[in-house]
C-alpha positions as CSV (number, residue, x, y, z in Angstrom):
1,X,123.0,96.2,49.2
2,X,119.8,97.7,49.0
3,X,117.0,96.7,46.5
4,X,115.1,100.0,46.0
5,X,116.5,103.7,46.1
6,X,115.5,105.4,49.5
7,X,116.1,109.1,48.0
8,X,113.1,109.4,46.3
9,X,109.7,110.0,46.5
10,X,107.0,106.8,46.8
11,X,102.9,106.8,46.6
12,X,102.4,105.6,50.1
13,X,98.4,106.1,50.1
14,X,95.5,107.5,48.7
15,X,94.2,110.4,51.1
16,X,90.9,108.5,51.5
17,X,93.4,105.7,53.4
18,X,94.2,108.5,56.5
19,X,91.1,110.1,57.4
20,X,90.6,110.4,61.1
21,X,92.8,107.5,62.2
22,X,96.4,107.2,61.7
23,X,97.7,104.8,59.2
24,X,100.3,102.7,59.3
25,X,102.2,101.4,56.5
26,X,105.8,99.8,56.0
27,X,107.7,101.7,52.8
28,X,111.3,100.7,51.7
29,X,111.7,98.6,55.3
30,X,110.9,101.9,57.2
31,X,108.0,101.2,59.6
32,X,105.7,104.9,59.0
33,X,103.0,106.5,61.0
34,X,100.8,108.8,59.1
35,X,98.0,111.3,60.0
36,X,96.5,114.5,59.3
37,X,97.3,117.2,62.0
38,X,94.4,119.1,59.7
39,X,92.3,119.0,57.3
40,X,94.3,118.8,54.0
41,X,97.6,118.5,56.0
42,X,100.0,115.0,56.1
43,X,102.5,114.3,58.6
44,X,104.6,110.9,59.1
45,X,106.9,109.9,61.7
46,X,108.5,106.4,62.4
47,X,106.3,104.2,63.7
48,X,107.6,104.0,67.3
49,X,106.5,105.4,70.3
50,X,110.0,107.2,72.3
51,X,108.9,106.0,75.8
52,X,108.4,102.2,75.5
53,X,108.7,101.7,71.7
54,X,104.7,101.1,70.8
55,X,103.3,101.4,67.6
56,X,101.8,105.2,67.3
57,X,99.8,103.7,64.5
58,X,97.5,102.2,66.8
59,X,97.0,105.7,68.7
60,X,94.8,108.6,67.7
61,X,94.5,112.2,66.8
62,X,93.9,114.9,68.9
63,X,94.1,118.6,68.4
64,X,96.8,118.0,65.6
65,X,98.7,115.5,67.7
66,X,99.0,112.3,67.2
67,X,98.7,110.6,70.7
68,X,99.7,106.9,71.4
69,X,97.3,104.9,72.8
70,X,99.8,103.0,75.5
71,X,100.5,106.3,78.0
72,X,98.9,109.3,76.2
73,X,102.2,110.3,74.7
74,X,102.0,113.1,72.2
75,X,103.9,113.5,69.5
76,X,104.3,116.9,66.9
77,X,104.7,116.9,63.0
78,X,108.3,117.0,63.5
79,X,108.7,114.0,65.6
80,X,108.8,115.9,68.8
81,X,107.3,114.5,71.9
82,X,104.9,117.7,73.2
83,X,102.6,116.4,76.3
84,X,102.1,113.3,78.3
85,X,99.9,113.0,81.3
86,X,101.4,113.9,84.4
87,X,105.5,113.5,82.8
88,X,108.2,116.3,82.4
89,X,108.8,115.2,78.6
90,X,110.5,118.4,77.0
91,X,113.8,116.8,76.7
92,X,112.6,113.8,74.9
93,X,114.5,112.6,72.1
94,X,113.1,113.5,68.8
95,X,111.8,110.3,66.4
96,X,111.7,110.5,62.6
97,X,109.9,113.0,60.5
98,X,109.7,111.7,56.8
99,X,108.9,114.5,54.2
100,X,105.2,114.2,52.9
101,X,103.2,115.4,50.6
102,X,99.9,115.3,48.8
103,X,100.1,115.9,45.9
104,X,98.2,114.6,42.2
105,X,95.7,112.3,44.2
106,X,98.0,110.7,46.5
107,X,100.1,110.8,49.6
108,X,103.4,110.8,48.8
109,X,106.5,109.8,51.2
110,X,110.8,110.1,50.9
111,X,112.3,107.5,52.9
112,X,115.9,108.8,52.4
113,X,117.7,111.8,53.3
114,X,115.0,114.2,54.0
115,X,117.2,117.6,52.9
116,X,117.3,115.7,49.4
117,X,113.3,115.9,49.2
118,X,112.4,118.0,46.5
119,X,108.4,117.8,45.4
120,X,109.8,118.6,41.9
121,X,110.8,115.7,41.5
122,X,107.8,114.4,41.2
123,X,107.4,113.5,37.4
124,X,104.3,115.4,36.1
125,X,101.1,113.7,36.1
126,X,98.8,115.7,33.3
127,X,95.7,113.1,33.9
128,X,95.7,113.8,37.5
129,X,95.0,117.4,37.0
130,X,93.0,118.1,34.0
131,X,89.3,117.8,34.1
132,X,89.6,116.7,30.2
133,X,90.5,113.0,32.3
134,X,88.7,110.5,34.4
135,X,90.6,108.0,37.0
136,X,89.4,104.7,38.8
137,X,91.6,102.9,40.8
138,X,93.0,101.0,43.9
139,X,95.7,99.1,45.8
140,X,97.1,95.9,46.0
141,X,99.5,94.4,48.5
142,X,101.6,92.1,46.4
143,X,104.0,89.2,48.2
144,X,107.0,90.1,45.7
145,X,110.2,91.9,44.8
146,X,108.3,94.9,43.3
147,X,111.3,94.9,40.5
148,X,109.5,91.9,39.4
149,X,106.3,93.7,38.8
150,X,108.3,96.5,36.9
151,X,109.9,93.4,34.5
152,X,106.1,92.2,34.2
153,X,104.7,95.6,33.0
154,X,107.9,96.9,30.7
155,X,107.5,93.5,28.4
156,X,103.5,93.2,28.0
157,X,104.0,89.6,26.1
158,X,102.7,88.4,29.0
159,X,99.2,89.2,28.3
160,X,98.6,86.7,25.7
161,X,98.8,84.0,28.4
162,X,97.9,85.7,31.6
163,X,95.3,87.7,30.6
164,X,93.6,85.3,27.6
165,X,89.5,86.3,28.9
166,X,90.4,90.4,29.2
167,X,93.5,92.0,27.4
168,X,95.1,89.1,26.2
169,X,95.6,88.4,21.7
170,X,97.7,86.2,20.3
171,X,99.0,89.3,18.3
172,X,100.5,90.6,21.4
173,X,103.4,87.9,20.9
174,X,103.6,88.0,17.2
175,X,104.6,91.7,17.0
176,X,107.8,92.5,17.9
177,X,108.6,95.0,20.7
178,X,111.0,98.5,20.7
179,X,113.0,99.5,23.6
180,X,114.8,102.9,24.0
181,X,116.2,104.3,26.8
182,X,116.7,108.2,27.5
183,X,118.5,108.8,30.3
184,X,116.7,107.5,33.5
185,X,112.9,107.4,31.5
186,X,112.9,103.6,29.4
187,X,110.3,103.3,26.9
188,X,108.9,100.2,25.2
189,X,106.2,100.1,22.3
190,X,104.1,98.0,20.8
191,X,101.9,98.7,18.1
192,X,99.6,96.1,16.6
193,X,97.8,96.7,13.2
194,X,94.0,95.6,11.5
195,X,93.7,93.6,14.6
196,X,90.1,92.5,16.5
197,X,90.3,94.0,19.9
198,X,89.8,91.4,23.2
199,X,86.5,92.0,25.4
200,X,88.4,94.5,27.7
201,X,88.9,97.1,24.6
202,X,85.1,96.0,23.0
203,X,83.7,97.3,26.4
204,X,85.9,100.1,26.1
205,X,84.5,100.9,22.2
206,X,81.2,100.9,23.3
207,X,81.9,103.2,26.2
208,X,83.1,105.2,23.8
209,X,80.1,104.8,21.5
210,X,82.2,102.9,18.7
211,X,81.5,100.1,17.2
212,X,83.2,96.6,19.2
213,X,83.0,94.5,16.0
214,X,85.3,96.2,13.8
215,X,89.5,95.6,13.2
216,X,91.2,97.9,15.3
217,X,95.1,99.4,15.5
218,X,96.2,98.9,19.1
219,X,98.9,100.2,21.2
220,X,101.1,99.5,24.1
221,X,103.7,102.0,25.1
222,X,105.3,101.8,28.8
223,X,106.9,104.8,30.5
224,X,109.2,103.9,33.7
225,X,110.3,106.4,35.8
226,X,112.1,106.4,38.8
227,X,112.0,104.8,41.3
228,X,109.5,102.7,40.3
229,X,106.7,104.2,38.3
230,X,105.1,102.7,35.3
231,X,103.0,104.5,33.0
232,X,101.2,102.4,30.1
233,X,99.7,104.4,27.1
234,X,96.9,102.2,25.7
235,X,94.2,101.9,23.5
236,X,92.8,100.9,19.8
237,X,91.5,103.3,16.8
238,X,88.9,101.9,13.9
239,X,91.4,100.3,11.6
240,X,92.9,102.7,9.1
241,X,91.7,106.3,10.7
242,X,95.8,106.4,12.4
243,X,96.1,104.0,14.8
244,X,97.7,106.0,17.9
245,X,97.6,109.6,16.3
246,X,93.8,108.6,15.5
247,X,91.3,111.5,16.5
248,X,90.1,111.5,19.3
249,X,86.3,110.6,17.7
250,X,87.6,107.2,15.8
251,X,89.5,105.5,19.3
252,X,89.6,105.0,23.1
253,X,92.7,105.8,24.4
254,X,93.8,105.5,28.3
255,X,97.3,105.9,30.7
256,X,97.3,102.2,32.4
257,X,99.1,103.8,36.0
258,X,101.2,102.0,38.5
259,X,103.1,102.9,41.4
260,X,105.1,100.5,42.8
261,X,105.9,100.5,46.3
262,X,108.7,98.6,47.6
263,X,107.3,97.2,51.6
264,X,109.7,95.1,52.0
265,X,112.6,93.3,49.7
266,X,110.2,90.4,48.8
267,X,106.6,92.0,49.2
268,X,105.1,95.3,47.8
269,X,102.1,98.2,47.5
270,X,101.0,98.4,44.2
271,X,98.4,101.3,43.3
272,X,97.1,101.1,39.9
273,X,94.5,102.6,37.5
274,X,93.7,103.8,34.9
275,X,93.2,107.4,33.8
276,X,91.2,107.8,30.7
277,X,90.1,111.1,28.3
278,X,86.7,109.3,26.6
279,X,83.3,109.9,27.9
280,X,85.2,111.3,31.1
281,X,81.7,112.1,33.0
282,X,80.4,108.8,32.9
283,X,81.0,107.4,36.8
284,X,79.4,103.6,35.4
285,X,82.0,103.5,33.0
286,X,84.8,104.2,35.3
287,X,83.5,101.6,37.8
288,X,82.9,99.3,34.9
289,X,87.1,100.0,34.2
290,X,88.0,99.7,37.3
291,X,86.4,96.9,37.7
292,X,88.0,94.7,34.7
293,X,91.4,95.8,35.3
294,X,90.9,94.2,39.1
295,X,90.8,91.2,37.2
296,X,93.6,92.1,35.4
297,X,96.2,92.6,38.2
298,X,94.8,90.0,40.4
299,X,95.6,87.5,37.6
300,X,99.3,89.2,37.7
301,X,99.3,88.6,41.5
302,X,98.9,84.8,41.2
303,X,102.0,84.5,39.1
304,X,103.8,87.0,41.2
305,X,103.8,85.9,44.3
306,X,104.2,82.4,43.0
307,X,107.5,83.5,40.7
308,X,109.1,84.9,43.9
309,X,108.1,81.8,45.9
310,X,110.6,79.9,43.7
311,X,113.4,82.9,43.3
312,X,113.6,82.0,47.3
313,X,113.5,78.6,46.9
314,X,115.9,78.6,44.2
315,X,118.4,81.6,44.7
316,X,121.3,80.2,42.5
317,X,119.2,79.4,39.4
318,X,120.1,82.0,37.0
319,X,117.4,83.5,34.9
320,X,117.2,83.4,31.1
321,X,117.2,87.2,29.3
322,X,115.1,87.4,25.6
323,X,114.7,90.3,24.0
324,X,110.7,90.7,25.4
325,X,113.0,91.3,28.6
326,X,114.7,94.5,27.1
327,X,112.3,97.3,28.9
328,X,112.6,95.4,31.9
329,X,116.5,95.1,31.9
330,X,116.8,98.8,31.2
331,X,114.2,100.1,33.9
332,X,116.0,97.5,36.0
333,X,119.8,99.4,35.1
334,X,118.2,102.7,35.8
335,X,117.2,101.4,39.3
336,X,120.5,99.9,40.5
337,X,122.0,103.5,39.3
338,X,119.8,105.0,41.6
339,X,121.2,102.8,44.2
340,X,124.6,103.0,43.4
341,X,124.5,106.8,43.9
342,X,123.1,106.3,47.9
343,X,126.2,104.2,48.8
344,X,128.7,105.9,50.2
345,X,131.9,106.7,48.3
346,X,134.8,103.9,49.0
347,X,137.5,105.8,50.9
348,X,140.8,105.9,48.3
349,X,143.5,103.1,49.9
């Protein structure tokens, strides 16, 4: 069985990743070719040539085409071969077309059943379109189950140990966590109290021109959506002025984003940032973000890819469930729903 819904849609680039050359990138298994037939245009085909099975990845663009760069083959947006050199090729089998999109800062892809593809179902991204927001950002390929990276940002305990130089407070682990689930969308919330904030949020205060030595009320709360998208509200007000319903002059509040990407069932894309609504203008500051959440996730890396190391070594060891675990268990439930729906219905005896 599957580890990762195919009817949906996944962030598969950022437009500044296909620019003149094709691209190509493994999503959910499927081996993808993508390139811009024009300017502000996306297609993506499977990633294999019809006439001896070459990568069209490694080919080029011309006039809208995307050419191989074995024979000259050229292939269409619809995964129709339309020209090669001196060959009758009209009758051609077609390849692949995946439905594609641009859409919010990203190039968006739908492995599955392409009349299911819907661009509305594409959860709203408000930060992504409003000039009232900034965003920095950039992409990881992680070796791990990317279900693993959804369990490691739904329960945020973590930080205390991982991230002890950045995000990371011993507070994190004393204050106890909320989980609620509505429908497919599982929330979890922390919120922490008359608390000093960690360098990552003093930085942040002085971006914000507040002061970095003060107690602070600070925040977690982590959105899943499916398939796999995880966004983190964050941030810390001056103690006492209302904590998460602060105004906007007394805290620094940002949307921690992740996409997660499944490549394959043990490795993954990961695009993450950080979308902000202080001092929006200020390009230093967002590079400054940027960054210190680097830091962040590469830390996460390390005990990633090491964690799935030993779920490969070990496959019968069963795991222990806590109540930290709770956001992950439900995002995880919402998932295997998703995949239960794409099998196909057991024929009655």
């Amino acid at each position: 069985m599957s580890t990762f819904p195919k009817n949906a849609w996944y962030v598969a680039a950022t437009p500044d990743e296909i620019d003149e050359k094709p691209l190509g990138r493994t999503i959910c298994n499927e081996k993808i070719v993508f390139w811009r037939p024009e300017a502000g245009k996306v297609a993506a085909l499977e990633d294999f040539c019809p006439h001896r099975g070459a990568a069209l990845s490694l080919g080029y663009v011309c006039e809208g085409n995307l050419v191989c760069g074995y024979h000259g083959l050229q292939m269409g947006c619809e995964g129709k071969t339309v020209a090669m050199p001196g060959q009758r090729v009209q009758g051609f089998p077609k390849i692949r077309a995946y439905p594609v999109v641009e859409k919010y800062g990203f190039i968006w892809v739908w492995p599955g059943e392409p009349a299911l593809a819907d661009t509305a179902k594409i959860h709203h991204l408000e930060w992504a379109e409003s000039p009232d927001w900034a965003y920095g950002g950039g992409l990881y390929h992680i070796h791990c189950d990317y279900r693993l990276m959804v369990d490691n940002l739904m329960d945020l305990t973590h930080e205390t140990y991982v991230h002890t130089t950045s995000i990371g407070q011993k507070e994190i682990d004393e204050t106890p966590v909320s989980t609620k689930a509505d429908g497919d969308h599982v929330v979890t919330s922390r919120f922490m109290d008359n608390v000093m904030p960690p360098p990552f949020w003093r930085a942040n205060l002085r971006g914000n021109g507040l002061p970095d030595d003060q107690p602070v009320d600070r925040w977690q709360v982590c959105h899943f959506h499916p398939p796999s998208h995880i966004m983190i509200e964050v941030g810390v007000a001056l103690a006492g002025r209302g904590g998460y319903n602060a105004e906007p002059k007394d805290k620094v509040y940002s949307i921690v984003v992740d996409f997660l990407t499944p490549e394959t069932d043990t490795s993954m894309w990961y695009f993450w940032g950080m979308a902000r609504n202080f001092n929006v203008k200020d390009k230093a500051l967002t590079a400054q973000i940027k960054e210190g959440q680097a830091k962040v996730f590469a830390e996460d890396t390390a005990v990633l890819e090491a964690q799935q190391r030993n779920l490969l070594q070990w496959p019968q060891r069963k795991l222990l469930l806590l109540n930290i675990d709770a956001g992950g268990v439900q995002s995880r439930k919402v998932i295997d729903r998703w995949i239960a729906a794409e099998q196909p219905a057991k024929l009655m005896a």
